[in-house]
N, C-alpha and C positions, 0 to 999 in steps of 0.2 A: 113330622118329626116328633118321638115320641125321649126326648132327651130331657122333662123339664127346664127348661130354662127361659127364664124370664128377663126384660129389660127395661130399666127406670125411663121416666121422662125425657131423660138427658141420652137415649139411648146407649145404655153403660151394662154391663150386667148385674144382677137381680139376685142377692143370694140371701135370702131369709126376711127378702122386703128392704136389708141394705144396698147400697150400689158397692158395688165390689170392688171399682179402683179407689175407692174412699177406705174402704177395709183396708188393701192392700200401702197405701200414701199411712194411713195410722199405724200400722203395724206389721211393715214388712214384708217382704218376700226372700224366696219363698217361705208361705204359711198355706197350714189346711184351714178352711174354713166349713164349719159343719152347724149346720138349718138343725135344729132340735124338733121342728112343725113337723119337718119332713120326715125324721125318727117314728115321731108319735103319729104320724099318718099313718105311714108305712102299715106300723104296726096296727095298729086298730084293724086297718082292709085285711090284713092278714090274719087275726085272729077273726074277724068276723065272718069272714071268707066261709073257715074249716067248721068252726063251732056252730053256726047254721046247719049242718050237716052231720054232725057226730058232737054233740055239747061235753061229753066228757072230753074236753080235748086241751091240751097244755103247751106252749110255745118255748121251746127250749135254745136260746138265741143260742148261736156257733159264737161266741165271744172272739175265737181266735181272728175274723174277721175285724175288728176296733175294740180292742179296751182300752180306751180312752175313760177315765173314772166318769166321767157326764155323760157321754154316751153309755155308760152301764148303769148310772143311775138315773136316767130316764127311761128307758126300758125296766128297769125293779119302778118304777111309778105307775109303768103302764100294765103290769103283773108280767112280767117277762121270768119265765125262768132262766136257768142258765145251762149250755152245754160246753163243757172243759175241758182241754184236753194235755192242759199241765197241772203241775202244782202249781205255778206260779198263778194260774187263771182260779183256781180254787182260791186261792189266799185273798189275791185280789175281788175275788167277787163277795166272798165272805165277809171282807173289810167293808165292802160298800153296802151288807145291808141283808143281802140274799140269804136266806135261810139253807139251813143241809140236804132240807127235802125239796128245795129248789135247784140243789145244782149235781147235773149228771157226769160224772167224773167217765172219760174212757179215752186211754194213755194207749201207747202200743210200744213195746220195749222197752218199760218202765223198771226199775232197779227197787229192789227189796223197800230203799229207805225213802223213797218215793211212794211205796203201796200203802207203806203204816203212814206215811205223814197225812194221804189224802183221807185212807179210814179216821182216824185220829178228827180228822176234820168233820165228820160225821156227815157225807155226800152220799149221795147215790155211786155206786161202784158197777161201771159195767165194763168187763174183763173182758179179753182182746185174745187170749189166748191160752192154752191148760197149763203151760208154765208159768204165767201169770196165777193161775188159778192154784194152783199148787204150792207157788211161793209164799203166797198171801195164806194160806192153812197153816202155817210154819211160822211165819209174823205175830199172827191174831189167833183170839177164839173164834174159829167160826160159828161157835153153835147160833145157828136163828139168825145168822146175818144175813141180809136182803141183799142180795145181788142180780146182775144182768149178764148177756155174755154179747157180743156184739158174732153179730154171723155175716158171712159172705154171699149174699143171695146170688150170685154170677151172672151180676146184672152190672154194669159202668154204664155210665154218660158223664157229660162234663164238658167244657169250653176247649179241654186242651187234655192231651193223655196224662199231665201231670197232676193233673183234676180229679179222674178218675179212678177211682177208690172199691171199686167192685170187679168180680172177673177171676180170671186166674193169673192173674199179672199180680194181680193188688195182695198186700204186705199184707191187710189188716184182716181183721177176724180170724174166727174157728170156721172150717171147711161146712159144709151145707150136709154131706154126708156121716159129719163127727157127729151133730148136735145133741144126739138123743145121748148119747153115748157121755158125753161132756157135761150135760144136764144132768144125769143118771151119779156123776163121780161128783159134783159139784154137790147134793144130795149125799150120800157117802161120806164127803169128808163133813158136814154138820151145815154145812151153807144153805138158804132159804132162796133159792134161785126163783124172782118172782118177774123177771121182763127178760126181752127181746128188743137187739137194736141191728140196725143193718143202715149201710150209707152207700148210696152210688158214686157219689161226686157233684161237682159244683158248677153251678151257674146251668140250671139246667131251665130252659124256654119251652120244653115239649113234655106235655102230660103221657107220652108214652113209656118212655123209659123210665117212670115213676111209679107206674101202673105194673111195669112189668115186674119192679123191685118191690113192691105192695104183694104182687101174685107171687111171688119166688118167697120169701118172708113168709107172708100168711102160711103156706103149702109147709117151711118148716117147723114155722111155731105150732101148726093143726099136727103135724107128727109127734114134735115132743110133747104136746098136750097130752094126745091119745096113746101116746107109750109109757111118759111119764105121769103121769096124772098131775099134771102141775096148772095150777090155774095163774095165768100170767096175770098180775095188777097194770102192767103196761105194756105199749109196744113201740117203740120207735122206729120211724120212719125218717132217717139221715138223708141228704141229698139233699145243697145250698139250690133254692130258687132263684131265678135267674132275672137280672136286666139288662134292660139297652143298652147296650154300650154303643152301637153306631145309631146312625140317622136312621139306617132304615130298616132295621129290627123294630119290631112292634110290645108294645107291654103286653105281658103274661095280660090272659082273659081268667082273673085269679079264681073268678066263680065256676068258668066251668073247668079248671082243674082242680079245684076241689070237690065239687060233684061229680066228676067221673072217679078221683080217688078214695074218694070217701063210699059210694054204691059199690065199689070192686071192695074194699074192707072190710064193710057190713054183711056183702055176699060170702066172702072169708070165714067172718065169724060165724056165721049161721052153716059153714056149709063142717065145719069141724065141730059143732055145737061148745064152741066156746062163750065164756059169759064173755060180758063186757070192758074191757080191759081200757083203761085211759091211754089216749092216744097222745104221742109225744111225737113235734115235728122239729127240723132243727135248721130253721130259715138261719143265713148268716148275712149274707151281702144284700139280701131283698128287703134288709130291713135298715143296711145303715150306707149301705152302694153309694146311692142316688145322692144322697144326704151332705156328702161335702163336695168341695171342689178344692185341687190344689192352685195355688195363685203363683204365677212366676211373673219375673222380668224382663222383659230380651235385656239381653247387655250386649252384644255381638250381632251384627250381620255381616256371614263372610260371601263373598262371589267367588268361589271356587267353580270345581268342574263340576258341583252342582251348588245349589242356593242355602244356607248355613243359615238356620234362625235358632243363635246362640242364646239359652236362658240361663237364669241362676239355679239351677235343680235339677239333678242327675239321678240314674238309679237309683242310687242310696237314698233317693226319696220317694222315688214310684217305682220300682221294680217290676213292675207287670209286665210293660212291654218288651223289655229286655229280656225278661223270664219265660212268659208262656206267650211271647208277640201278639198279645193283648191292644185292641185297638181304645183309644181315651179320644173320644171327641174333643174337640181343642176348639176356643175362640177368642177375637182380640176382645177383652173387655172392655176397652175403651173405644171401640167402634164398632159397635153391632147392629149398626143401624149400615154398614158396607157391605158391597158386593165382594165377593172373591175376587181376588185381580190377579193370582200367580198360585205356583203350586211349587213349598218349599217345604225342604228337610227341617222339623225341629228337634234342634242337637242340644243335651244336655252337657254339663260339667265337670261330670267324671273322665277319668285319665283311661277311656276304652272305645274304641271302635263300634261296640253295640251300644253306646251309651246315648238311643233317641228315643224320639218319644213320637215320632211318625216322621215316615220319609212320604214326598210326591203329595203333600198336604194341602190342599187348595185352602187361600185364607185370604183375606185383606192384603193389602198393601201395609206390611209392617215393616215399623220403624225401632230404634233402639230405644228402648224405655216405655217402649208399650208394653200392658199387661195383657197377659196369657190367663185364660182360664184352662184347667186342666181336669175335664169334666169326670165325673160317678168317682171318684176318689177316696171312698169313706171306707173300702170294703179291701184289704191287704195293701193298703198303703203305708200305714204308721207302721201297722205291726210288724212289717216286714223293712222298715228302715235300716240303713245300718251308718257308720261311722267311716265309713269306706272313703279311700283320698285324705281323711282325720278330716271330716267335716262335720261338726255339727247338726244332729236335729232338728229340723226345723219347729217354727210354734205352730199351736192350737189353737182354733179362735171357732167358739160358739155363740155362734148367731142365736138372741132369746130377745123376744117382745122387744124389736127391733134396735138392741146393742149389741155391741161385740164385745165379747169378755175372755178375755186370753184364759184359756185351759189347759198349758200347756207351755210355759216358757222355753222360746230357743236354747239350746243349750252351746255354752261357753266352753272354749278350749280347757277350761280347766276341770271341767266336769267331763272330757272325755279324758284325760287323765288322772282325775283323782283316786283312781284304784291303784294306779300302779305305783308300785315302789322300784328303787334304787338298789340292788345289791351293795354289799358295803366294799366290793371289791372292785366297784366301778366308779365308787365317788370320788 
């Protein structure tokens, strides 16, 4: 089983070297609890991975994956750039520290007062499409501004078709057959077009489909090279690397997918005579996935016409499996030293029918007030919360040299309505 997960003396489980029903008795359920080790693990294997094999090379974390401020400021410790793909992720990463020439700004049906707020912000800009391109010449001066374009190499992978971000299905980018033509106008109107980015999708375990978006990519940018004469400063290479999420899925072998995509790259450059352009990769979930785990409570066992193991945390707090039927390894944390004794539904809190988090679950013999670990959690958990049933967000608790330090306080019904007002016609 390739799930990290570790268990104390007392066999309990094991999250950042704390015991996790101790976490959870201090401070609550549900809460995410997020290992910072495991962050700066993460990342290290991952930059040392690529940069063995191509040293001009820069990590561009997919933020939309956890911005949690800790988790973005341990990544800016560990040199992380940033990849954005709001304002709202510009603001925030800016706030914490990140410099302009570390965060790669690329929106896709973005609105005029959105293009100057991110230029304004003084990011890297790589544009999603010519009406993007167009509108922003009309905003600003272009003359000499550094931009990128994001292209389509018609290549997808990903965990779930919703993942999937390359192809002829997918929204995003300029067509593969526009680009020179796009480059050419982008030039024209005064803009300094100096990268390429392209993204397949998420949560990708097989070095092929990366290879193939590496070969599809290169072949475009060696076109608009050789048409444009454009010598690219960078080139990004989008598509989230992927983890275990069940038992018997194995960890990425991260060495040899980087040396197989790194010899296909270099083969690339050499074979368009292109110079050497810094390589941008944009890891999101393989860096902060693993890293937490969400904590629940059973409060509920029903015996229905099937077996009901009721917790306090519903979609509105893991949306995965509701969403893309995303499997989350699950275990009791206060017995991990048991056999599996039955195989039960666990049903979350929300007022909906899809609102589980695995059905035919094999587990322990659980009881009411046992704690649930809610395993890889770090990576479209928070971000994707929402307030759904009027329930509050749950906290944050990062695990650091063996304390737990709320990052994050639950939020109180008064803070899910303190935006709203009263008409004067209703008071």
């Amino acid at each position: 089983m390739d799930l990290n997960i570790k268990t104390t003396e007392n066999n309990h489980l094991e999250i950042g070297g704390l015991d996790a029903v101790k976490i959870a008795e201090e401070h609550g359920t549900p809460s995410y609890v997020i290992d910072e080790n495991r962050i700066r693990d993460n990342y290290k294997r991952f930059y040392n991975a690529f940069s063995k094999y191509y040293p001009d090379f820069k990590v561009f974390y997919a933020c939309k994956a956890n911005t949690n401020i800790a988790v973005l400021k341990i990544l800016e410790e560990e040199g992380s750039c940033i990849d954005a793909v709001s304002p709202g992720e510009v603001y925030i990463s800016k706030k914490l520290g990140f410099k302009g020439d570390k965060i790669l700004f690329t929106g896709n049906n973005i609105k005029d007062s959105e293009l100057k707020e991110v230029f304004d912000a003084g990011v890297i800009l790589n544009i999603d499409s010519v009406s993007a391109l167009k509108r922003l010449a009309e905003i600003i001066d272009p003359d000499g501004v550094k931009i990128s374009f994001r292209v389509n190499p018609m290549v997808g992978a990903g965990h779930h078709d919703h993942c999937i971000t390359g192809g002829v299905m997918s929204k995003f980018g300029i067509m593969d057959s526009e680009a020179v033509e796009v480059y050419n106008l982008a030039k024209e109107l005064g803009f300094n077009p100096v990268g390429m980015h392209s993204h397949i999708g998420s949560g990708i375990l097989d070095p092929e489909p990366f290879k193939l978006a590496i070969e599809s990519t290169m072949d475009i940018a060696g076109k608009v090279h050789n048409e444009t004469g454009i010598e690219f400063e960078f080139l990004d290479f989008g598509g989230g690397i992927g983890i275990p999420y069940t038992p018997e899925e194995k960890v990425l072998d991260l060495d040899k997918f980087a040396k197989e995509n790194m010899d296909l790259f270099k083969k690339k450059l050499k074979e368009y005579d292109m110079n050497k352009p810094t390589l941008y990769l944009e890891p999101g979930r393989y860096l902060v996935g693993d890293a937490s785990v969400l904590l629940v409570e059973v409060n509920s066992i029903k015996e229905s016409y099937r077996k009901f193991i009721g917790v306090d945390a519903g979609f509105n707090t893991l949306l995965r499996p509701a969403m893309y039927d995303s499997y989350h390894h699950i275990v009791v944390a206060n017995k991990m030293n048991e056999e599996n004794a039955e195989e039960v539904d666990i049903a979350g809190n929300v007022c909906e029918s899809g609102d589980l988090f695995a059905r035919d679950r094999p587990l322990p013999k659980v009881e009411e007030g046992d704690i649930l670990a809610i395993l890889n959690a770090g990576a479209y958990s928070f971000t994707m919360a929402s307030n759904y049933n009027t329930r509050p967000l749950p906290k944050e608790i990062l695990v650091s040299g063996k304390k737990s330090i709320v990052v994050r306080e639950k939020q109180s019904y008064d803070d899910i309505f303190q935006k709203q007002t009263m008409p004067e016609h209703l008071k």
